[in-house]
LUMLUMBA-191032 format. One record per atom (N, C-alpha, C): residue in one letter; x, y, z. Coordinates in steps of 0.1 Angstrom, whole numbers, plus 5000, padded with zeros to 4 digits. Last residue first. Layout:
BEGIN
AXYZ/...
***
This chain:
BEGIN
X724972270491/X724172150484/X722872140481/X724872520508/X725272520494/X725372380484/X723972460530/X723072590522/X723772520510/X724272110544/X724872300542/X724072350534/X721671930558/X722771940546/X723072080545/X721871870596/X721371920579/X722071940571/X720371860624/X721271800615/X720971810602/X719571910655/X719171960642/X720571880637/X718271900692/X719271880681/X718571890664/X717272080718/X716772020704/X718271980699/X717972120744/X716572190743/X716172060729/X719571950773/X719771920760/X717971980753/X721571970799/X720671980795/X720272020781/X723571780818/X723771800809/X722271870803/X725271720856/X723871690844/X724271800832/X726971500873/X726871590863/X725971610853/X727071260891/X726371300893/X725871460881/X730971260891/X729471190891/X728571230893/X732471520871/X732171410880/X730871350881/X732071500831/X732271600845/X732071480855/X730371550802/X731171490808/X731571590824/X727671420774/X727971510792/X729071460795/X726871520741/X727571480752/X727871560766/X725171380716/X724171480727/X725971440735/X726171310685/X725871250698/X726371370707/X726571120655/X726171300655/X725871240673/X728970890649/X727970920647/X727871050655/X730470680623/X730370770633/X729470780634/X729770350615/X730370440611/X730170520625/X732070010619/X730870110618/X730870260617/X733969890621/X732969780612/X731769880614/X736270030633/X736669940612/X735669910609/X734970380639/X735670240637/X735470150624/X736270680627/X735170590623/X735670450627/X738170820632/X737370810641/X736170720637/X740370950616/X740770770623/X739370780633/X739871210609/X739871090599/X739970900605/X739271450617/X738971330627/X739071240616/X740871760618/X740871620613/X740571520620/X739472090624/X740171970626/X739971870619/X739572430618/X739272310611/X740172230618/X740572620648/X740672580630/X740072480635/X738472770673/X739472730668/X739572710653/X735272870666/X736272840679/X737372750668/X733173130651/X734073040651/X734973010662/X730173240664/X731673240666/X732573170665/X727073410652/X727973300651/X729473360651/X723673520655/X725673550652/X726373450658/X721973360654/X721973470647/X723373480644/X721473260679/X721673160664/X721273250653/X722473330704/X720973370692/X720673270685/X724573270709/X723873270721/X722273310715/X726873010695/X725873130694/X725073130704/X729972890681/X729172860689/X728172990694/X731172640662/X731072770663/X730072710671/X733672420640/X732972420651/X732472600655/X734072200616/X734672320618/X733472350630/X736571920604/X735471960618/X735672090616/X736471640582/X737071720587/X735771860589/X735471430578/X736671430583/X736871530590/X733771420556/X733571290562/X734071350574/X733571630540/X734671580531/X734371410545/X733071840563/X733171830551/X733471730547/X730671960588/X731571840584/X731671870568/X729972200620/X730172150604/X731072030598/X728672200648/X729972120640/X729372120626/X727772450674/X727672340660/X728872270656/X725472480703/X726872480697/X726772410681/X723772760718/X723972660708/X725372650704/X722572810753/X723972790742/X723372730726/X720973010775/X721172900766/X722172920757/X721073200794/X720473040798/X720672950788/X724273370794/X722873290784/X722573150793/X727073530795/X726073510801/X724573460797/X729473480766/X728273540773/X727273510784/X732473230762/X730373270762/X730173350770/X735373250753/X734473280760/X732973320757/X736772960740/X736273110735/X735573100748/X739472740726/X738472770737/X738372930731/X740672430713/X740772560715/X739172600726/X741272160721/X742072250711/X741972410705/X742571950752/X741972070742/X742272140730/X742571600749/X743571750747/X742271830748/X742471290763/X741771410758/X742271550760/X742970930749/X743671070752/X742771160751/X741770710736/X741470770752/X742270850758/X743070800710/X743070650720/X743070670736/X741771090715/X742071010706/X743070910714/X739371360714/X739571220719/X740171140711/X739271720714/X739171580704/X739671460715/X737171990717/X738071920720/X738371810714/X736772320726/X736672240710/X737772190715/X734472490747/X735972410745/X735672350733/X733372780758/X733272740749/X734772630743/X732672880791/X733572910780/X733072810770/X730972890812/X731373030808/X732273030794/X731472640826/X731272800827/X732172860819/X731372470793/X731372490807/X731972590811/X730572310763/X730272490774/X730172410787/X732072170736/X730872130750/X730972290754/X732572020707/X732672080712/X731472110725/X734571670694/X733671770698/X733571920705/X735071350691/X735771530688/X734871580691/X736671020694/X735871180694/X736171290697/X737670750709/X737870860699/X736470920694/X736970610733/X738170620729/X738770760721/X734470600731/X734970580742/X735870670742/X734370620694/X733570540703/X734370630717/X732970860676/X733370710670/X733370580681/X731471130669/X731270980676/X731670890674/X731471430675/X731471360663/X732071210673/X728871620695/X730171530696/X730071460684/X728371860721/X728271860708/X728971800702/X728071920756/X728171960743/X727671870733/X728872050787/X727871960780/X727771990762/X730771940813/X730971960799/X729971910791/X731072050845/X729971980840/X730772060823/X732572250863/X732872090859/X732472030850/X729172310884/X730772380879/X731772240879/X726172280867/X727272270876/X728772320869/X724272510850/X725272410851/X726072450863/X722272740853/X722572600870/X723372500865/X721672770824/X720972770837/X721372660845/X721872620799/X722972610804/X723072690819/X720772400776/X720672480786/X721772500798/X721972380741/X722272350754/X721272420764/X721272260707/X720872390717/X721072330732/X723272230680/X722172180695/X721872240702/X723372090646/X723572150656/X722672160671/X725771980624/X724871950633/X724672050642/X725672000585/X726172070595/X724772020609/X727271780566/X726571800572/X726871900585/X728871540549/X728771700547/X727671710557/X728271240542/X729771280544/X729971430548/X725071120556/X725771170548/X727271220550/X724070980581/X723871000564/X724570990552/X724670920616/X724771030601/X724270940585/X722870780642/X723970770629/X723670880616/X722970940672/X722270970660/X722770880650/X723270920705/X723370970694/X722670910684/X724170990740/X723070950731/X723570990719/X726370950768/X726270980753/X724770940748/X728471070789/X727271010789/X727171090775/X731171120790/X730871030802/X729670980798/X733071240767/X731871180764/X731671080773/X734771380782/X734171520779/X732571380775/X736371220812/X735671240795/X734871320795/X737071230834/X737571310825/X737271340811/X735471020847/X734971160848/X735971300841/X733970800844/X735370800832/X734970940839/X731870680855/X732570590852/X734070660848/X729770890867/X731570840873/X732570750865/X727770930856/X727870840865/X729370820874/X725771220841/X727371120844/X727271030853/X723071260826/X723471280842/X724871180839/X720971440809/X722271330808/X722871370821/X717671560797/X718771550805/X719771460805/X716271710774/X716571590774/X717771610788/X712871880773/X714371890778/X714771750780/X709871900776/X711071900767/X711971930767/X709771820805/X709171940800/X710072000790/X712071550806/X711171610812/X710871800810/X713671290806/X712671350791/X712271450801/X716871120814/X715471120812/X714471280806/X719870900818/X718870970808/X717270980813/X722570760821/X721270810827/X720370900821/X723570550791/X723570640796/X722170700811/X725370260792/X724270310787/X723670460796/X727670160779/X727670250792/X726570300788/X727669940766/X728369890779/X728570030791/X726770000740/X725869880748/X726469880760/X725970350739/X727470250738/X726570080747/X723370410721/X724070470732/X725270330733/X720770630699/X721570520702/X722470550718/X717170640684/X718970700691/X719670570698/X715670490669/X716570590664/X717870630672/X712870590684/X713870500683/X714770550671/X712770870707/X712670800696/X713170730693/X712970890742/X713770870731/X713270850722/X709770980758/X711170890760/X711670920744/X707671160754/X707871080765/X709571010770/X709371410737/X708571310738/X708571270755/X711171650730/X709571670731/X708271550742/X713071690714/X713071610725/X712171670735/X712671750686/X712871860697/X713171790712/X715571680659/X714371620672/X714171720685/X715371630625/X714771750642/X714571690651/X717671670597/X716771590611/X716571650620/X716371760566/X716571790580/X716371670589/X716171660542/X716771750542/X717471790557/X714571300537/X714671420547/X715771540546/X714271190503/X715271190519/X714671310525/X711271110493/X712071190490/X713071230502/X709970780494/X709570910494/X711370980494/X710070600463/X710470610478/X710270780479/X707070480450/X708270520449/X708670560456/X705370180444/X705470270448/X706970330453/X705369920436/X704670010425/X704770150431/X706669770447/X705069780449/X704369880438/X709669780437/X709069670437/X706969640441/X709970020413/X709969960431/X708969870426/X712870000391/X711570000392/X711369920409/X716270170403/X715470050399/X713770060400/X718970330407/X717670310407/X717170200403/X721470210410/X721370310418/X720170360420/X722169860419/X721569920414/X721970110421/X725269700423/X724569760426/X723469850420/X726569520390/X726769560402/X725369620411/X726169390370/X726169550364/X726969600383/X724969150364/X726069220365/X726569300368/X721969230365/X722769230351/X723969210352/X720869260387/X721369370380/X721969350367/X722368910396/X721569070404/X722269190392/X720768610389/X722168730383/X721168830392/X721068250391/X720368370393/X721568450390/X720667950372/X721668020380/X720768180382/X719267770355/X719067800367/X719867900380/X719767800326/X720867740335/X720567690351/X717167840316/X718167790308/X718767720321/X716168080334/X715367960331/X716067850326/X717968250356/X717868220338/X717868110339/X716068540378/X716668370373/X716768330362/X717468800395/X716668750383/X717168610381/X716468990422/X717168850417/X716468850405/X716269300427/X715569180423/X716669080419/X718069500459/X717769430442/X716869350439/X718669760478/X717869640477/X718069580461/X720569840510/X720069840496/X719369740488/X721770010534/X721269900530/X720369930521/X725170120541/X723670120543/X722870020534/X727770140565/X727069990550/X725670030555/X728770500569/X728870340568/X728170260560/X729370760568/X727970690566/X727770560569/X731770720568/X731470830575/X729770770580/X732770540549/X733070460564/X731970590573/X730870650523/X731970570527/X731470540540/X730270920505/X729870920523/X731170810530/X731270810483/X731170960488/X731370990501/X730170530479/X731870620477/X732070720479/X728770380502/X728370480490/X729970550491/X728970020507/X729470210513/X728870300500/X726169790515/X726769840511/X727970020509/X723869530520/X724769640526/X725769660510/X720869420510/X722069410514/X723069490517/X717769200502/X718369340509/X719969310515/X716869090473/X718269050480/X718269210488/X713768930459/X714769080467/X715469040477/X711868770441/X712668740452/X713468880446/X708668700435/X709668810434/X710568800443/X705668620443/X706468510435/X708168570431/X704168810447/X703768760433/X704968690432/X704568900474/X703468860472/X703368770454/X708268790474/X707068920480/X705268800473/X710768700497/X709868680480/X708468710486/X714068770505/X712468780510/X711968770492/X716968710515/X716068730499/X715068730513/X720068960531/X718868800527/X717968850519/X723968990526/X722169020528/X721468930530/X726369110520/X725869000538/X724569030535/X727869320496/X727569210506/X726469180514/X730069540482/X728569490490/X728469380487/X731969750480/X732169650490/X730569600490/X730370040469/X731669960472/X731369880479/X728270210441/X728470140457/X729670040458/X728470340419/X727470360426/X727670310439/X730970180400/X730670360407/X729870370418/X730469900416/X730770000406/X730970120412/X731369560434/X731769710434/X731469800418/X729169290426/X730669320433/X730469510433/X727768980424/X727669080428/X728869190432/X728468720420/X727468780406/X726868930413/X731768640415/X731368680420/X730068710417/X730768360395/X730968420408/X731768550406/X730068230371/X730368370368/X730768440387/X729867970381/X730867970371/X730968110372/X728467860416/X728567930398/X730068030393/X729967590428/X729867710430/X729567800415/X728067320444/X728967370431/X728667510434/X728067070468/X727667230465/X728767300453/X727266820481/X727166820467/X726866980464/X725266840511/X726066820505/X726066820488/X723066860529/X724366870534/X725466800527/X720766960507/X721167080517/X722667050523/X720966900473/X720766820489/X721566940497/X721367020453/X720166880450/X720366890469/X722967310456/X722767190458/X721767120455/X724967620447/X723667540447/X724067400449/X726267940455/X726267800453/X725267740455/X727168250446/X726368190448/X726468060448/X728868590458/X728768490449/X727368420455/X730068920465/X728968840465/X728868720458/X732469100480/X731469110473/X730368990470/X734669320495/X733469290500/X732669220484/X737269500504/X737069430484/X735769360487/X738669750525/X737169660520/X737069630505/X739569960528/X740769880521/X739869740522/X738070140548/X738870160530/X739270090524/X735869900561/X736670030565/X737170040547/X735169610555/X734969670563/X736069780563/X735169280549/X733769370547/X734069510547/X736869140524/X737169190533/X736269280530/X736168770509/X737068910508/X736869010523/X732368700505/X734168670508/X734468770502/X728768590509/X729868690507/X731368670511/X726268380497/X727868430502/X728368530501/X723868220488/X724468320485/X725168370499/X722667870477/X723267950488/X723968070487/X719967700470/X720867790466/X721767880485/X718567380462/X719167490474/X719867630470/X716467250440/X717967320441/X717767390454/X713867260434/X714267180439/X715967150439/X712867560425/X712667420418/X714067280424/X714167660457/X714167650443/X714067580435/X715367800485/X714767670479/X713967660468/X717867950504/X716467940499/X716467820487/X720168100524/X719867990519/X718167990515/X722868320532/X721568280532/X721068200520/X726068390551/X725868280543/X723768310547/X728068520559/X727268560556/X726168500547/X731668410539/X730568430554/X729168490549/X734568310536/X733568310527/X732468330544/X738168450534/X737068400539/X735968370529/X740568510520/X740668460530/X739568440541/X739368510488/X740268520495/X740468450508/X737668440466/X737068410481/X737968480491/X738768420441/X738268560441/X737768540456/X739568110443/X740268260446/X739768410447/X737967930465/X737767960450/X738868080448/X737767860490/X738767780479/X738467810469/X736267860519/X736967940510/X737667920506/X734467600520/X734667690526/X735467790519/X730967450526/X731467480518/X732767530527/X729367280546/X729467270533/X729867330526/X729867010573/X730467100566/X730067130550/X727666940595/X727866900583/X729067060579/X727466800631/X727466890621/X728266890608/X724566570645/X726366550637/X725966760632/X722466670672/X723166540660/X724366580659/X721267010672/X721266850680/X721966720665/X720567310689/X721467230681/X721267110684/X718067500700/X718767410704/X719567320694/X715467620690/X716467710697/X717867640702/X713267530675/X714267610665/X715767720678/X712067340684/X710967440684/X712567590682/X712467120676/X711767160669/X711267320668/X716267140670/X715167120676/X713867180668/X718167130640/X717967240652/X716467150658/X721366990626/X719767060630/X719567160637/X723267220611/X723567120617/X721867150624/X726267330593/X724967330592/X724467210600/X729167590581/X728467430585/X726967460588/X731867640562/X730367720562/X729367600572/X734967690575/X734167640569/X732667710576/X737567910568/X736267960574/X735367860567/X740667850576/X739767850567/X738667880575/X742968110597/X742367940595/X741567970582/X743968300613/X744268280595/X744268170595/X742168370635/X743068300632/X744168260621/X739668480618/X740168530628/X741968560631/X739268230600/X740068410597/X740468480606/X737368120613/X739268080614/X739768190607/X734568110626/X735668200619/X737068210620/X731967940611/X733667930612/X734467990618/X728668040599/X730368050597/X731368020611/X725867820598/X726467950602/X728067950596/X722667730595/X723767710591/X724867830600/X720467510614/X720667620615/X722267620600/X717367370599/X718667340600/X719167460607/X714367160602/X715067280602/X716567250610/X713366910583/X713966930593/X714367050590/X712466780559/X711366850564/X712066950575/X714466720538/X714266560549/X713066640556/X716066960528/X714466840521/X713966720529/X715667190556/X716467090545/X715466970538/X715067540560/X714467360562/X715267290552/X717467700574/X716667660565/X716167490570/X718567970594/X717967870595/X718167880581/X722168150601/X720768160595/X719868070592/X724968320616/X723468180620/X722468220609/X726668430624/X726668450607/X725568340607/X729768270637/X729068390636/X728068380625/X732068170662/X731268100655/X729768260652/X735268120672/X734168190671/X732968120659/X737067930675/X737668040668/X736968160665/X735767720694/X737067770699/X737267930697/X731867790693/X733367750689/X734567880686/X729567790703/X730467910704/X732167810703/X725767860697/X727067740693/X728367860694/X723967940714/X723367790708/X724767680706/X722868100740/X723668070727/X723667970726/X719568220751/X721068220746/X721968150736/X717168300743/X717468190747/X718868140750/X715368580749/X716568540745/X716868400756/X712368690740/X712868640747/X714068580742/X711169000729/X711568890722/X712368800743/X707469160724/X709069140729/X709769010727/X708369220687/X708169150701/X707169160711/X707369250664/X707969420672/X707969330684/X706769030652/X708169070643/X708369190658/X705568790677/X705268900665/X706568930664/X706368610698/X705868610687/X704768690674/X709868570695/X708968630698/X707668580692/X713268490704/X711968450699/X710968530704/X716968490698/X715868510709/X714368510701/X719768330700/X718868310693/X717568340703/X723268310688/X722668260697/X721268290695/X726768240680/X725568230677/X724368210685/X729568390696/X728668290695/X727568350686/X733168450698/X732068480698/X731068350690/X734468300732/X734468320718/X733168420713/X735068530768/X734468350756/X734468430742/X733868690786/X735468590787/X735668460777/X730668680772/X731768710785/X732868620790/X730868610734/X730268550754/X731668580765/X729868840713/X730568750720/X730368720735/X726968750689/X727868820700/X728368780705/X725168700662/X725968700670/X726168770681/X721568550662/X722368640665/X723668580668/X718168490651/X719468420652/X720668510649/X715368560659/X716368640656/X717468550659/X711968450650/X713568390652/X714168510647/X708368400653/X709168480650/X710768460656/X705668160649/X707068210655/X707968320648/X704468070625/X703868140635/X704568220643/X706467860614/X705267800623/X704467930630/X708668100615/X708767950612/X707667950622/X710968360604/X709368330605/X709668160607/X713568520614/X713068440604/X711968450611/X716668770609/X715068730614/X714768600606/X719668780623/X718668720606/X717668650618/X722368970625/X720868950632/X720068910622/X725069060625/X724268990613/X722968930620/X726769110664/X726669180647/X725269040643/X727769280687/X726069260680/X726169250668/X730069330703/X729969220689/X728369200687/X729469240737/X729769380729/X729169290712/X728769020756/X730269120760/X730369180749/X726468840775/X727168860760/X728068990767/X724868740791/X725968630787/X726968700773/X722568950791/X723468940804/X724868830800/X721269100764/X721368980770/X722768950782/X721769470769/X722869330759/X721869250771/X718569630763/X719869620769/X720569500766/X716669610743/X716869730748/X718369750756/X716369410717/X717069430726/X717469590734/X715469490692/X715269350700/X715469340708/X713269840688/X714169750686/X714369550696/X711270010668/X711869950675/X713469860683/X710670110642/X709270090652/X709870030664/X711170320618/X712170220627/X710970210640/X710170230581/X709870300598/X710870230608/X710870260549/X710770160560/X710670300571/X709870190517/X710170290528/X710370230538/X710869950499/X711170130497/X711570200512/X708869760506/X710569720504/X711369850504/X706369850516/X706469810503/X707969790496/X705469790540/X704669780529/X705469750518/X707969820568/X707669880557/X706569780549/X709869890602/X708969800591/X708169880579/X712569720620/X711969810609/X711069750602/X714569730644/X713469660638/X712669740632/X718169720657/X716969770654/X715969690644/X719969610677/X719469520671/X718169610665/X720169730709/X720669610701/X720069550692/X720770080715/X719269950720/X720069850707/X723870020715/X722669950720/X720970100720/X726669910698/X725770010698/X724369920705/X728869750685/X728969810699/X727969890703/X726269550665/X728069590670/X728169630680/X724669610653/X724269740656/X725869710666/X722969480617/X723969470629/X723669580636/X718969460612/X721169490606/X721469480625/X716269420602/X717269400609/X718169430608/X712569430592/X714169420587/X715169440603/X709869300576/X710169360589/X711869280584/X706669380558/X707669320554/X708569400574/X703369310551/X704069390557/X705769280560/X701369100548/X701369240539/X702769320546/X702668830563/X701368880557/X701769050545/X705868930565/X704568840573/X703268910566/X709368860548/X707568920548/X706568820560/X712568920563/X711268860565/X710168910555/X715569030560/X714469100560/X713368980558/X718269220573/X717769070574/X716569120570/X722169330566/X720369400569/X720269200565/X724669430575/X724269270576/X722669260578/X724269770587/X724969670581/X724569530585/X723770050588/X722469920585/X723069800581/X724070400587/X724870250592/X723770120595/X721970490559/X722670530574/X723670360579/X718570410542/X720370500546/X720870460561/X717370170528/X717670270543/X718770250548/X717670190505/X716570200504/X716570220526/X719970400484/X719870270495/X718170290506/X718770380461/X719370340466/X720170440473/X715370470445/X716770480446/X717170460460/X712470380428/X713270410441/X714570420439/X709770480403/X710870390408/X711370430419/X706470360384/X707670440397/X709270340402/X706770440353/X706370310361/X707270410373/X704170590334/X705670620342/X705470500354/X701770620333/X702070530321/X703570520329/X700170760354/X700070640351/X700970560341/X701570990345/X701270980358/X701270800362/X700671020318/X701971020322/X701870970339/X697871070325/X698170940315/X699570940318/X696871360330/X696771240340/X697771130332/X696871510308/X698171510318/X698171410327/X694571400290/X695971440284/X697171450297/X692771410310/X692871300307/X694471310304/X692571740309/X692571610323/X693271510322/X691471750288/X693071790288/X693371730304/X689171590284/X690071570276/X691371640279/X687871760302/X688071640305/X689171560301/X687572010286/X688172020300/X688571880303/X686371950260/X687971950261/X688371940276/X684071660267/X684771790270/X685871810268/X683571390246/X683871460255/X684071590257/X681171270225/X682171360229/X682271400240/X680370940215/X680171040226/X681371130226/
***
């Protein structure tokens, strides 16, 4: 049979299409995602990371195919009432039907704890059972496994580093129904190898031709001076007899990514185990913070020992694991603030959650009193991406009160930020540093129901600010500033809507925009 040429040249361009295996690039989701946790339930896969000082607590993501993921939520709208800040390493699990977030945080006038809320779907709602285990030095870093006796175990970390103690790894049952500690607790490993330095944490455990394995992270997670990287130990018996592999670390620092660590495996449909885990991109760094990245484990049949990457360190691309390729970053972030309520996505300090409400797309921010000299009394934000980015926002500024600073904020916390806000009538470029607030320069605005103000970023650090009643012509306010100490030690900054002024001060917010400069 002959074909048509027409068919035949069809054919001829279709065949690359198919013959090109797809791939994805790293970090499979950007942005601050640190101590990522990731589950499969049926066809659909659901992820986790720390969120620290940041509330809604605990975001929940979900994706098909390990690439893309959606943020569909979060575990915690507000802190559990026994806790006091420290949201960190949130590891989902599955067990019997049940859904488990085994959490830190610290307990009001108390150490920090392990503690543990249940649902029963991955998007909840989740009920929080409290804490389970809060020793002297702290106790962080909870992750179940069933041990060969059938029993579920919890394990967790130590943390005598705190202290310049050892950081034993321990493991100790858990009731049936996975929320209650019960018996003896087992010590099984702690930090004694040298490349471990002065910890070993972040400890996840899985089950293998009848070997335990246990993958670790030691060294230091967090900010510039981060050596963060990854080994492995295995056992015949979950509370005891744990050898450490010979090539340890089998995960550490290249070009492509620094400091990575604190992850978990998920094994997909064909038997494929994937380590999602954090990591800084040496560009972006502390600005962007530990985004989260993915690998295949590979296992050598010979030894039994597993390798990520070859060694090689971090992947920067790799074939996707569904066969499908990640879609292409967003250039833009838009939010018209349009909705009913917040997208998930935004954020706000877990201990001053802001008054906030949505009405005839306009985002409003009302102050409370708490701090009435802060320019950032009431905050929503965004985590950034990238180290370069220009943000920008449209104010209303019809019937501001007199007092009222409503602007435009690079976000580190309370304490420290920079930004620029409009109150009458003028245009301030201010900074926040250890709860000091200066001015640093000012311009007079025009008469306008509306304002836009912006911040450009270069280099992570450093601030250049203007401000437009068109968004046509633009007025630089002041020089270039340096916010380089603004990123705290275990998170990054972030882009955030800000009201400051006495109590009762509202803030009216049309859109925010956030984008890479013209010339990237």
């Amino acid at each position: 049979m002959h074909l048509p040429f027409r068919v035949l040249l069809l054919l001829v361009f279709a065949v690359p299409a198919f013959a090109q295996p797809a791939t994805y690039t790293n970090p499979v989701i950007p942005g601050d995602h640190p101590d990522p946790s990731v589950i499969r339930v049926g066809d659909e896969y659901w992820a986790t990371a720390t969120t620290s000082q940041w509330a809604p607590i605990f975001p929940l993501l979900r994706s098909t195919d390990l690439v893309n993921w959606t943020h569909e939520g979060s575990v915690f709208e507000r802190a559990p009432d026994w806790t006091a800040g420290r949201y960190w390493a949130p590891e989902i699990a599955e067990h019997e039907g049940q859904i488990f977030i085994y959490y830190t945080a610290r307990k009001k006038d108390g150490p920090l704890c392990v503690a543990v809320a249940t649902a029963d779907r991955p998007i909840g709602p989740y009920t929080d059972h409290g804490p389970m285990v809060c020793q002297e030095v702290g106790s962080i870093d909870g992750v179940p496994v069933t041990g060969e006796d059938g029993h579920r175990y919890l394990v967790w970390k130590e943390d005598g580093n705190s202290r310049q103690l050892p950081t034993p790894l321990w493991a100790q049952r858990l009731t049936r129904d996975g929320t209650t500690l019960v018996g003896e607790r087992h010590e099984l490993l702690r930090n004694e190898a040298t490349w471990e330095g002065h910890l070993i944490e972040g400890a996840f455990l899985l089950r293998r031709n009848g070997w335990f394995y246990m993958f670790y992270s030691a060294g230091a997670c967090c900010g510039r001076g981060c050596d963060y990287r990854l080994g492995v130990a295995r056992s015949r018996s979950l509370l005891e007899g744990w050898e450490r592999h010979p090539a340890n670390p089998i995960l550490a620092a290249n070009e492509s990514w620094q400091c990575p660590g604190h992850g978990s495996i998920v094994t997909d449909a064909r038997g494929r185990d994937f380590l999602l885990y954090h990591a800084y991109h040496p560009g972006d760094f502390e600005y962007a913070g530990r985004q989260a990245l993915l690998d295949e484990i590979a296992w050598n049949d010979a030894s039994g020992w597993p390798s990520i990457n070859g060694g090689r360190g971090p992947s920067r691309t790799a074939a996707a694991p569904h066969g499908v390729a990640d879609r292409e970053p967003a250039a833009v972030f838009v939010d018209e603030l349009d909705s009913l309520s917040l997208a998930p996505g935004w954020q706000w300090p877990w201990d001053r959650e802001p008054d906030r409400r949505l009405e005839d797309g306009v985002l409003v921010l009302r102050t409370t009193g708490q701090d009435a000299a802060s320019a950032v009394s009431a905050v929503v934000a965004r985590p950034l991406l990238e180290e370069r980015y220009v943000a920008t926002a449209r104010v209303l500024t019809e019937g501001q009160r007199g007092g009222t600073m409503t602007g435009l904020s690079v976000y580190g916390n309370a304490a420290n930020a920079i930004g620029i806000s409009v109150a009458t009538g003028r245009a301030i470029v201010w900074r926040r540093q250890k709860n000091q607030q200066r001015s640093l320069a000012t311009a007079n605005v025009p008469a306008a129901d509306a304002v836009l103000l912006r911040i450009t970023a270069a280099g992570g650090s450093r601030f250049s600010f203007a401000v437009s009643t068109d968004g046509e012509q633009w007025r630089t306010v002041g020089d270039e500033a340096e916010g380089g100490e603004l990123p705290p030690w275990d998170l990054a900054v972030r882009i955030a809507l800000a009201v400051g002024g006495p109590a009762g001060a509202e803030g009216r917010f049309d859109w925010l925009r956030v984008e890479r400069p013209r010339s990237q």
